[in-house]
FITIZA-224379 format. One record per residue: x negated, z, y of N, C-alpha, C in turn; residue in one letter. Coordinates in steps of 0.02 Angstrom, whole numbers, plus 32768, in hexadecimal, padded with zeros to 4 digits. Layout:
<pts>
XZYXZYXZYA ...
</pts>
This chain:
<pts>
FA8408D33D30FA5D08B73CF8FA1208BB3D06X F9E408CF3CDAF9B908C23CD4F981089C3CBCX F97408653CF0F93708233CDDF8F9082B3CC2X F8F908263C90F89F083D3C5DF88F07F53C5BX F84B07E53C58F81F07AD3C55F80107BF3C18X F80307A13BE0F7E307B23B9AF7AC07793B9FX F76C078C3B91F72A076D3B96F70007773B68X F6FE07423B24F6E4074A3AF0F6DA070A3AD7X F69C06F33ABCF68F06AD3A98F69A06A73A56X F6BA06D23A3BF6E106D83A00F72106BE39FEX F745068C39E7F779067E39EBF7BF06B439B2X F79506B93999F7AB07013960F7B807373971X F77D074539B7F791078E39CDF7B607883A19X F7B0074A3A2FF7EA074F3A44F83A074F3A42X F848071B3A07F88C072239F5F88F075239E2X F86A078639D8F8A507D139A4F88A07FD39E5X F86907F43A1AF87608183A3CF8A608093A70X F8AF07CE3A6BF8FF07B13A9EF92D07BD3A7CX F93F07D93A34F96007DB3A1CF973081E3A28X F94708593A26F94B08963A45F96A08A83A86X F97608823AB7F96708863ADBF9AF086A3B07X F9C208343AE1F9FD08253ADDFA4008483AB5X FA1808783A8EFA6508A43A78FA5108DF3A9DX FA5608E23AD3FA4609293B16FA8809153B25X FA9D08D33B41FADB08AD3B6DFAC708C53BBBX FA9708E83BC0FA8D08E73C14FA3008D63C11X FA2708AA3BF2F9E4087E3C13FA0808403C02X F9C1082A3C2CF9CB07D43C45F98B07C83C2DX F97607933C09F93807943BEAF925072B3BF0X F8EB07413C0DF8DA06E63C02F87A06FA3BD2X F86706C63BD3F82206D03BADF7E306B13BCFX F7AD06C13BB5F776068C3BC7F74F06953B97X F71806493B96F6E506433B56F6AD06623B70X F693066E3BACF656067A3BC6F65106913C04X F61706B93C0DF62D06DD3C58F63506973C8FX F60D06663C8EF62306263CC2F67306123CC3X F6A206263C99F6DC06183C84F71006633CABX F6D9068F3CA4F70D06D73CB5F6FD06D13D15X F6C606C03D15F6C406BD3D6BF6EB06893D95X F70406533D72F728062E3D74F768063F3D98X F77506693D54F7C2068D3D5DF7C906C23D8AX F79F06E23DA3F79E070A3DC7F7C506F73E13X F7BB06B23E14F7E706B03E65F84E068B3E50X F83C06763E14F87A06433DF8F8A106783DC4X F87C06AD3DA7F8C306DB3D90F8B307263DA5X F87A07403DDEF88007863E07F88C07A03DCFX F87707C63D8AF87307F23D74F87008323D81X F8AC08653D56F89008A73D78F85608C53D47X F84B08AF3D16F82608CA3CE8F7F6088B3CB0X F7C8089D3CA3F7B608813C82F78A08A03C46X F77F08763C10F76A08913BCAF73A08503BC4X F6E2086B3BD7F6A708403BD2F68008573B7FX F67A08233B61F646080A3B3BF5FC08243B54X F5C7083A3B38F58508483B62F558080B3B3DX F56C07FE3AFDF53F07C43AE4F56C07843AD6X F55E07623B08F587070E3B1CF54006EC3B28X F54C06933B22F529065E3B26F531064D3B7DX F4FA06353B90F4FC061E3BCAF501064A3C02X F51306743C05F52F06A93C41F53806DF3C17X F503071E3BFEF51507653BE4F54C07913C1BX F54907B93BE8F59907E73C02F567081E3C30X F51F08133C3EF51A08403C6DF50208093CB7X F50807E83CA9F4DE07B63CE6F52D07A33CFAX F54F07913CD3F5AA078F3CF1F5C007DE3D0CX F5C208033CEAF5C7083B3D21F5BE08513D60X F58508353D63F547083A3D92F583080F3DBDX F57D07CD3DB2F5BB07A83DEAF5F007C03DF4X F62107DF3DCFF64A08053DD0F65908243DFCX F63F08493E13F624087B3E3EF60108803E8BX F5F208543E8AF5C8080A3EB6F61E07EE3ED6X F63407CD3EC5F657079C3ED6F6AA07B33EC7X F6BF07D23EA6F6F907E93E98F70308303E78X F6F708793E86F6FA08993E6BF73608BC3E48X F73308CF3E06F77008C53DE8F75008F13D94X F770091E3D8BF77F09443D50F75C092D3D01X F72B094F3CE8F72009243CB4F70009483C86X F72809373C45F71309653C0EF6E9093D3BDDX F6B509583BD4F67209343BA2F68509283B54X F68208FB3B47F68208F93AEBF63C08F43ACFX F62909173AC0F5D8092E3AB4F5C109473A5AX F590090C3A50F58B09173A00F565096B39F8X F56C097A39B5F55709B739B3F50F09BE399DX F4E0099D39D0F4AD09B039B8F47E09CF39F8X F44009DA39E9F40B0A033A14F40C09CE3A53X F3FF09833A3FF3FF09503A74F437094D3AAEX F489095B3A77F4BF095C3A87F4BE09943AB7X F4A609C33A9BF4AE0A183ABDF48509F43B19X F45A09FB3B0CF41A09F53B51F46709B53B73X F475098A3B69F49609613B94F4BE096A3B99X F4E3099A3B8AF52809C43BA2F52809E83BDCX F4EF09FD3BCCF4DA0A463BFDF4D30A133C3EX F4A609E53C4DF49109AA3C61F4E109963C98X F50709793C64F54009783C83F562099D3C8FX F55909DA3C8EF59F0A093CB2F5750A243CD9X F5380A093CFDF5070A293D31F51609F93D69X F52C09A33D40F539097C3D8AF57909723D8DX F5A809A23D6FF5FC09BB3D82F620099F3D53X F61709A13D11F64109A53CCEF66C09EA3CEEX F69309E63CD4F6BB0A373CC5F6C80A583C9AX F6BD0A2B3C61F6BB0A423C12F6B00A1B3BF0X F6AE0A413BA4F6970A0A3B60F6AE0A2B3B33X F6AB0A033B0CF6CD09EF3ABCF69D09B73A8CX F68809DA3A49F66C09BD3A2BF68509943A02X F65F095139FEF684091039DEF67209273995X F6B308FE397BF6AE09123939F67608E6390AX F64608F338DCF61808F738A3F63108DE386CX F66C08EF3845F67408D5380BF6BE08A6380BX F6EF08B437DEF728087437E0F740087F382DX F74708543850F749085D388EF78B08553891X F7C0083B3883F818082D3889F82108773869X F80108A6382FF82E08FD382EF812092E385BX F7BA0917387DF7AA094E38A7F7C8095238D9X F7D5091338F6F80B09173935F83B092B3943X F86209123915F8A8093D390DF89D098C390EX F874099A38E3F86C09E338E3F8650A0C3921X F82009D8393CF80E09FC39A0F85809FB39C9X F89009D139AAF8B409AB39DAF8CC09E23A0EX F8CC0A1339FEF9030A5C3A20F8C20A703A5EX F88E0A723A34F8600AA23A6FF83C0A693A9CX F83B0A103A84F83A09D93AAFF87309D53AE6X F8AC09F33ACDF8C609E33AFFF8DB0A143B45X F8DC0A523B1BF8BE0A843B48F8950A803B8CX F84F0A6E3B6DF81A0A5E3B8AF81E0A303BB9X F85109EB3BC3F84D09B53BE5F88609BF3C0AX F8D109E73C02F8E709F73C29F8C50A343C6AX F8B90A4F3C3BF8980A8E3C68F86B0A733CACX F82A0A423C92F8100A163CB6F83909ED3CF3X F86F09D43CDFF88E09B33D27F89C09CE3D57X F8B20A073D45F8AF0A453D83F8640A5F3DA5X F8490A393D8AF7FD0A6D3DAAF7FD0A4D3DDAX F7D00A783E13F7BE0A763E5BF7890A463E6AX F7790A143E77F74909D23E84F75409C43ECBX F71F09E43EEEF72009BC3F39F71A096B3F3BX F74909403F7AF72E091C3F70F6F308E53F77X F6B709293F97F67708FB3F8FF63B09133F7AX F640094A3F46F61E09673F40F61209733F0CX F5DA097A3ED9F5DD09993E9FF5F509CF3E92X F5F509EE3E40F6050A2E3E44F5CE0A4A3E54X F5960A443E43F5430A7D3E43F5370A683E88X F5400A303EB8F53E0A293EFEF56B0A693F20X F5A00A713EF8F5E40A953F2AF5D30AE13F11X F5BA0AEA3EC7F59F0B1F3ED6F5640B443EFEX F5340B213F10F5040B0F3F2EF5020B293F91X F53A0B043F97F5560AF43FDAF57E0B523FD6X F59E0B5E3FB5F5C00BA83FB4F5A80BDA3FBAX F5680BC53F90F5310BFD3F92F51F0C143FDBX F52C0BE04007F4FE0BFA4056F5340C1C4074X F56C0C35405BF5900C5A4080F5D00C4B406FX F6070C644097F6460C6C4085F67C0CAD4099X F6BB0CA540A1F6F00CE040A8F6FA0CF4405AX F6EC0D454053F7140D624015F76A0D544025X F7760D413FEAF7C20D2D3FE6F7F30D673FB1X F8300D683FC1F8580D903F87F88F0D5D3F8EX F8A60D563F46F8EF0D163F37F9330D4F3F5DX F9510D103F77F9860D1C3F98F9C50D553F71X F9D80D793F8BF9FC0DB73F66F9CF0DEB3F2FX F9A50DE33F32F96A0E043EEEF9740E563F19X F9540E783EFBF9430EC63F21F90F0EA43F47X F8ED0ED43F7BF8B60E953F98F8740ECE3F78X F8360EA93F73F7FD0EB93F46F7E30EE63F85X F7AE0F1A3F58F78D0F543F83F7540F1A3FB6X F75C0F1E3FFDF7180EF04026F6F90F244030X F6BB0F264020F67E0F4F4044F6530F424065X F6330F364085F5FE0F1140BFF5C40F26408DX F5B40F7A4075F58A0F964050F59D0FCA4011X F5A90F8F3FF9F5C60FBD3FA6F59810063F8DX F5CF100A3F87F59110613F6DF56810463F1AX F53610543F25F501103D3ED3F52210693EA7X F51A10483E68F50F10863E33F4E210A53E2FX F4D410C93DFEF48C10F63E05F48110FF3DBCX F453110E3D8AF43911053D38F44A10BE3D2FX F45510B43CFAF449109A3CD4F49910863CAEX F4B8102F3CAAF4E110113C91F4E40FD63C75X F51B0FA93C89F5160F613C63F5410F393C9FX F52A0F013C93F55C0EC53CD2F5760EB03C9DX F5B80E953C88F5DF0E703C6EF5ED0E2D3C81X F5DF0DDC3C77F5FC0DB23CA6F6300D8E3C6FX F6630D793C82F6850D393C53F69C0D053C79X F6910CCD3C69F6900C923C81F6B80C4E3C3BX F6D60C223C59F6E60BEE3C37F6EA0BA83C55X F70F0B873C53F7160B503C7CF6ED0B493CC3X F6A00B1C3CC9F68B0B133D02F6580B4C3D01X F6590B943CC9F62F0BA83CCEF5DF0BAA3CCBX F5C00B743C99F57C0B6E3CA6F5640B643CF8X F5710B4C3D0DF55F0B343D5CF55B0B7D3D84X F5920BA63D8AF5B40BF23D93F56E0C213D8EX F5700C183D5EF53E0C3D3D30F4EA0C3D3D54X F4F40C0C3D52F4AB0BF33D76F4A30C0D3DABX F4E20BF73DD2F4D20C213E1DF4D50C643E24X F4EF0C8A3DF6F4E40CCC3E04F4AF0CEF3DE4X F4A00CD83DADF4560CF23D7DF4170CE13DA5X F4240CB83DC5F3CA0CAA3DDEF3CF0CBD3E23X F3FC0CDD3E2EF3E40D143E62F3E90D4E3E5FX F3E70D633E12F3BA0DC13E08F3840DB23DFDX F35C0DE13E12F3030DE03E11F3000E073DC6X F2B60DDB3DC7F2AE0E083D85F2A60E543D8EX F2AE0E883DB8F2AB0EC03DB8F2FD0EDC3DB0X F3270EBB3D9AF3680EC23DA8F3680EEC3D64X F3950F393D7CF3A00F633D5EF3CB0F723D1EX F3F20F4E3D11F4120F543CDEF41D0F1D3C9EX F4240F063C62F4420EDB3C45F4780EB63C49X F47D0E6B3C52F4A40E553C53F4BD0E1E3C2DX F5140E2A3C11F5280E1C3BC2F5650DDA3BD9X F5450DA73BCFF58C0D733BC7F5A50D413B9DX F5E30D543BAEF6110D0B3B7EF6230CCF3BA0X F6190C9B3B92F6280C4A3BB4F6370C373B78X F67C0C363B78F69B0C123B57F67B0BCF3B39X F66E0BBE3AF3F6450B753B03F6330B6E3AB5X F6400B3D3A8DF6420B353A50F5DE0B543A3FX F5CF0B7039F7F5970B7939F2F5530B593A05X F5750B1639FAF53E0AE139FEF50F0AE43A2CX F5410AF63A64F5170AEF3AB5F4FE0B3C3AD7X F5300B6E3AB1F50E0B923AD2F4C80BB03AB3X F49D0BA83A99F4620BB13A89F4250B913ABBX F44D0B433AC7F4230B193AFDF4330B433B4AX F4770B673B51F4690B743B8CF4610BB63B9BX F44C0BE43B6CF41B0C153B6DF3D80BED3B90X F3B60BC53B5CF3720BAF3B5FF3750B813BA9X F3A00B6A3BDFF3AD0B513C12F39A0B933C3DX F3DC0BC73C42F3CD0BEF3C76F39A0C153C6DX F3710C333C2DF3330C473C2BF3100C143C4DX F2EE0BEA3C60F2D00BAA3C81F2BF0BC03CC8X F2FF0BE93CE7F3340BDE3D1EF3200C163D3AX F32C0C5E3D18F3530CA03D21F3040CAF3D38X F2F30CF33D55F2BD0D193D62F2BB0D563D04X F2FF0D4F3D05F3090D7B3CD8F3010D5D3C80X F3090D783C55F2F50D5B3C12F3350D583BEAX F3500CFB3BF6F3960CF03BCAF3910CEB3B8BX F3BB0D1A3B4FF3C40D073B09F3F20CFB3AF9X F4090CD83AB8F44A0CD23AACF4470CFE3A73X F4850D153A64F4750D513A29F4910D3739EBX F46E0D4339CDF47A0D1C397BF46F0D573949X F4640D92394AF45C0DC5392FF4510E013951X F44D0E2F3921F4600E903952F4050E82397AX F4300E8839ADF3F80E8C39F9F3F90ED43A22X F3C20EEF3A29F3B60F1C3A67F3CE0F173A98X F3DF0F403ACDF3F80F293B13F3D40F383B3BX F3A90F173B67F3740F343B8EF3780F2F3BDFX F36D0F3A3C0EF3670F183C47F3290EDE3C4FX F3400EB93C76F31F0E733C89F33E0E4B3C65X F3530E583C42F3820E013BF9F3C30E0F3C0EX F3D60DB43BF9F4150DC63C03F42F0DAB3BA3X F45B0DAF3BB9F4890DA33B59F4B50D783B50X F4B60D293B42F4D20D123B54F50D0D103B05X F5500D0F3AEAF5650D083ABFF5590CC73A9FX F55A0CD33A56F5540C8F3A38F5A60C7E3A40X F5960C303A31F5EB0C0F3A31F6070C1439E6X F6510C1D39E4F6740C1D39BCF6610C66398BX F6620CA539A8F6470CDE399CF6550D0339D7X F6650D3A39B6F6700D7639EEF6250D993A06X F62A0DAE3A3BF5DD0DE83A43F5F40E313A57X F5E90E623A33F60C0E9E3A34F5BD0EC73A34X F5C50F043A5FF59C0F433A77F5AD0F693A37X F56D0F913A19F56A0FAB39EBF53C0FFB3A0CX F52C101439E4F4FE105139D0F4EC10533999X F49A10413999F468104E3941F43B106F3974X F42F10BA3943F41910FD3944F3FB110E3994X F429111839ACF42E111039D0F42A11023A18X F41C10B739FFF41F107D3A3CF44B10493A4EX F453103C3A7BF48F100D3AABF4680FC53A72X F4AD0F993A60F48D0F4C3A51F4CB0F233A41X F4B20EEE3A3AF4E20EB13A30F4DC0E8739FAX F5170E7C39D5F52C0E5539B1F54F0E3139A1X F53C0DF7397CF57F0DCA3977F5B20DEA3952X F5E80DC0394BF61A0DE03922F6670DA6390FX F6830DA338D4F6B00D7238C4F6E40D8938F3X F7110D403919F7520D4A393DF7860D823914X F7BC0D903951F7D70DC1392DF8160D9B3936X F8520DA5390DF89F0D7D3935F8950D9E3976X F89A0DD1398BF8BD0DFD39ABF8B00DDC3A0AX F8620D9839F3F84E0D8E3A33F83F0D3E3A31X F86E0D163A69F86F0CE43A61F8430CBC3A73X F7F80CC13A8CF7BC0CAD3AB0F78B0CB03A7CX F75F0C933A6DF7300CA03A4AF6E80C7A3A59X F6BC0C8B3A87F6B10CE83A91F6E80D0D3ABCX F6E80D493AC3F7360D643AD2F7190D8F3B00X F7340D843B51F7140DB23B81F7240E013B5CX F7640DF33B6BF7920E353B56F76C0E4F3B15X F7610E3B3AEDF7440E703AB2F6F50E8A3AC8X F6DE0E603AF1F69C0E7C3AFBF69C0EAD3B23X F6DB0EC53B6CF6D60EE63B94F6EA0F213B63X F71C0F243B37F7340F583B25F6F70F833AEAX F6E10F5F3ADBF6990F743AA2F66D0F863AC3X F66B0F7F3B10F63A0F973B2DF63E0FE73B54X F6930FE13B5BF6BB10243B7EF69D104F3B4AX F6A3103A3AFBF69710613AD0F67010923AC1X F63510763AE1F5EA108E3ACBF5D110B23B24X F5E710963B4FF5D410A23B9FF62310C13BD2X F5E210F63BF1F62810F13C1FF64910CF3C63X F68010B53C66F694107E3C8BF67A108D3CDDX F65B10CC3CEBF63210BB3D31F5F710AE3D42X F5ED10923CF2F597107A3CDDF5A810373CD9X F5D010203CEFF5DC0FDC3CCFF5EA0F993D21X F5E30F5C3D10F5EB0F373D4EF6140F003D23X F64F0EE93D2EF6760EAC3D07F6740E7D3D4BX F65E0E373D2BF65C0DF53D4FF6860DC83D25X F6B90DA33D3EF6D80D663D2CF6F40D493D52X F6E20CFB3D34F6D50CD13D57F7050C8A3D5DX F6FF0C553D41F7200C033D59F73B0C183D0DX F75E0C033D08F77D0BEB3CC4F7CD0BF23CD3X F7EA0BE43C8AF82D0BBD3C76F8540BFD3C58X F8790C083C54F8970C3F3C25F8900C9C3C35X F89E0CC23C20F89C0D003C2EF8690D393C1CX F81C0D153BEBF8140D393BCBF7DE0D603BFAX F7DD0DBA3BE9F7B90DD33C18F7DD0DF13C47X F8230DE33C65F83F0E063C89F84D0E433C78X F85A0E413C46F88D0E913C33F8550EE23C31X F8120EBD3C07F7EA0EE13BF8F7C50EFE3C44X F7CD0EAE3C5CF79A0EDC3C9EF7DD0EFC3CD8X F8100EFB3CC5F8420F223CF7F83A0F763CE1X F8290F793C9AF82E0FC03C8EF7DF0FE63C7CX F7C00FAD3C8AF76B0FCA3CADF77B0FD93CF2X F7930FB83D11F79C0FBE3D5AF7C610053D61X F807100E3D3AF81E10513D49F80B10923D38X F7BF10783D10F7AA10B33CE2F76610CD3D20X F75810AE3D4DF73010AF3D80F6FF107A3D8DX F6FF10573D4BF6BB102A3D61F6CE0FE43D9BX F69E0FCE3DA2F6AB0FA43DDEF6AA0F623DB3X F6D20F2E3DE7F6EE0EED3DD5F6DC0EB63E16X F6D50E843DEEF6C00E3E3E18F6E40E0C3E11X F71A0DE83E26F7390DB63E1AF71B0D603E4CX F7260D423E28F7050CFE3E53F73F0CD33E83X F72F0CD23EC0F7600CC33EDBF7850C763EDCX F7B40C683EEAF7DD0C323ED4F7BB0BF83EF6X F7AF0C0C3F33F78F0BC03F5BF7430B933F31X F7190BC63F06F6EF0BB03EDDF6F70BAD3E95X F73A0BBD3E7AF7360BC03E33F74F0B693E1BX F7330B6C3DF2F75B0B123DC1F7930B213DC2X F79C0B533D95F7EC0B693D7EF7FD0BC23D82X F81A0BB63DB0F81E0C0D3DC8F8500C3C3DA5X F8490C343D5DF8670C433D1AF8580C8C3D15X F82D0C993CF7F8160CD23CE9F80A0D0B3D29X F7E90CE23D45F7CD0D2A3D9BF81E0D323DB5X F83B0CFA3DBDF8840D073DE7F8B10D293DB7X F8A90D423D6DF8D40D6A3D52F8B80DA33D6FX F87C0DB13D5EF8690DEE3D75F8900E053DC1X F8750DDA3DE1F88F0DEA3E2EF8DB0E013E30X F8F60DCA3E0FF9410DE03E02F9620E263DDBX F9220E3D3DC7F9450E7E3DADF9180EAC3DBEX F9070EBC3E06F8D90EF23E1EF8980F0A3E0AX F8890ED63DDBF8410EF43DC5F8130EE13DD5X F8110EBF3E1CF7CD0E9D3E35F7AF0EE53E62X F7660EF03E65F7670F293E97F74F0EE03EE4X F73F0EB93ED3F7160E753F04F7450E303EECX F74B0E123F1CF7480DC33F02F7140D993F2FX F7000D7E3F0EF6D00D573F30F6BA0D0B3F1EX F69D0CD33F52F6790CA63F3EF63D0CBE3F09X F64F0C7E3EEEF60A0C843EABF5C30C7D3ED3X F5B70C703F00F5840C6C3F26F5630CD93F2CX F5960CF43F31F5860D143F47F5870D653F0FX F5920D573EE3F5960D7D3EA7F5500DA93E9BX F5200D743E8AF4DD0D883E80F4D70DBD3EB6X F4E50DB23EEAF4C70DD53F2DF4E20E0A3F32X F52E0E1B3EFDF5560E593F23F5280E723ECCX F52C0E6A3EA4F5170E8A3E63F4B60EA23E78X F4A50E843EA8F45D0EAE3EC5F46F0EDC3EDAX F48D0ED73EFFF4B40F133F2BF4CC0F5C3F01X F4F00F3C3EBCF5080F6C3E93F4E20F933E67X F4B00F6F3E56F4890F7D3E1AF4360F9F3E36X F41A0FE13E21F3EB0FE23E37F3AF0FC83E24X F3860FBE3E39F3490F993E14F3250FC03DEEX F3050FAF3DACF2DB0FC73D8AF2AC0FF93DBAX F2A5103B3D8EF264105C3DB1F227104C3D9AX 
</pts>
């Protein structure tokens, strides 16, 4: 069974989310009014997961985090209003080890819920499984990874190409990264260590409702040496930027007259992610050829991204998988691994450093 701590000063949004939560039949669900109430519980019902409020009375859902983390570390998915304020304190909290978010609902609040209820619950199971040292933050533990580490391959996998000195590419391509669950933090650590002379464009999807990802474009631009956008319309592809997808929208590689660029684009059935690693790698095979190309993916929940970058990988281009000892949820990189398409696995610490290695620098 799984123990969720529901943490909301809404008495409204908590009963229909205990109500959710309770037709799973494998959670265990108690509540609190305020983060002084959720730290409480933290030693009297050991939660594996929890679902924080960011705007509460007395104790905010980021200064409770903050203890969280501090004093009991433990799984926790943000309920975060959808606004610019909302956006910045999301980002905020999944920097001092949120693992995800979900935007609180805006209008009749008893049908939006129900509606989220499938991809809420998704999201909060998925979360109990994530990887939480226990004394460490997540941006501490990524932090701490960064200074080193063993490349790893999952047990029975093919084992990934090790090179001490990867052979570079040479012209001119694209880095691919996809990331979900735990990825903002991910992200960080590997973007702000390409220099701005770093040779190629680089195009990603993080999974992450629209709201926020615009704010966390305008975060890792802050951050990066390089120049972060989020793409909201047909964009150029240049070296030095990277591309970050808008949420709830695909980002697909194009050609106008002929130049490399990016655009948004409406979900398709055919791809269950949205933004969809997989449709971006394959739109990119389209237009480039796969030994121009570098695929990175990363922490997340689910499969998306494997398939596409297994048959970049067999088409020649090179592959990066994130290794299990640093991922939240070793969903996505460990499919890859599992089906031979990693050419590396590695700590997230150390990504940035092998993609210098790969990529030549601007002349």
């Amino acid at each position: 069974m799984i123990k969720a701590l529901i943490v909301d000063d809404s008495a409204l949004v908590r009963k229909l989310l205990g109500e959710i939560f309770a037709a799973q039949h494998d959670f265990v669900v108690e509540f609190a009014r305020t983060g002084v109430e959720a730290l409480e519980k933290l030693s009297s019902f050991e939660p594996d997961v929890i679902t924080l409020d960011i705007n509460m009375p007395v104790l905010d859902g980021l200064a409770c985090l903050d203890r969280i983390m501090m004093e009991r570390p433990c799984p926790v998915v943000m309920v975060s209003s959808a606004t610019a304020a909302g956006a910045d304190a999301t980002l905020e909290a999944l920097r001092l080890g949120a693992v995800d978010v979900i935007e609180k609902p805006t209008g009749a609040v008893s049908l939006e819920i129900h509606e989220m209820a499938p991809r809420l619950v998704e999201k909060v199971r998925a979360a109990a499984s994530a990887r939480i040292p226990a004394s460490l933050r997540l941006a501490d533990r990524i932090r701490h990874k960064a200074a080193g580490g063993v490349r790893q391959a999952a047990a029975g996998a093919r084992p990934a190409r090790q090179e001490e000195a990867p052979r570079a590419f040479s012209g001119t391509g694209l880095v691919l990264i996809g990331t979900s669950t735990g990825g903002p933090p991910a992200l960080e650590a590997v973007l702000t260590k390409l220099p701005v002379n770093f040779g190629w464009p680089v195009l990603v999807v993080q999974h992450m409702p629209a709201t926020f990802t615009g704010a966390l474009a305008k975060r890792l631009d802050r951050q990066c040496a390089l120049n972060v956008v989020e793409v909201t319309r047909v964009t150029d592809i240049e070296a030095g930027h990277v591309y970050i997808a808008r949420g709830d929208a695909d980002m697909i590689v194009s050609r106008r007259a002929g130049r490399l660029v990016v655009l948004p684009a409406p979900g398709l059935p055919d791809y269950l992610w949205r933004p969809s690693v997989d449709r971006l790698v394959r739109t990119a095979l389209d237009h480039v050829a796969p030994s121009q190309i570098a695929g990175v993916l990363m922490t997340g929940m689910g499969s998306d991204g494997a398939d596409a970058m297994s048959s970049l990988h067999a088409g020649g281009g090179r592959t990066i998988a994130e290794a299990e000892e640093t991922a939240v949820v070793w969903g996505m990189p460990g499919e890859l691994v599992k089906a031979g398409g990693a050419d590396w696995v590695v700590p997230v610490g150390d990504i940035g450093d092998l993609l210098n290695r790969l990529v030549p620098p601007c002349p």
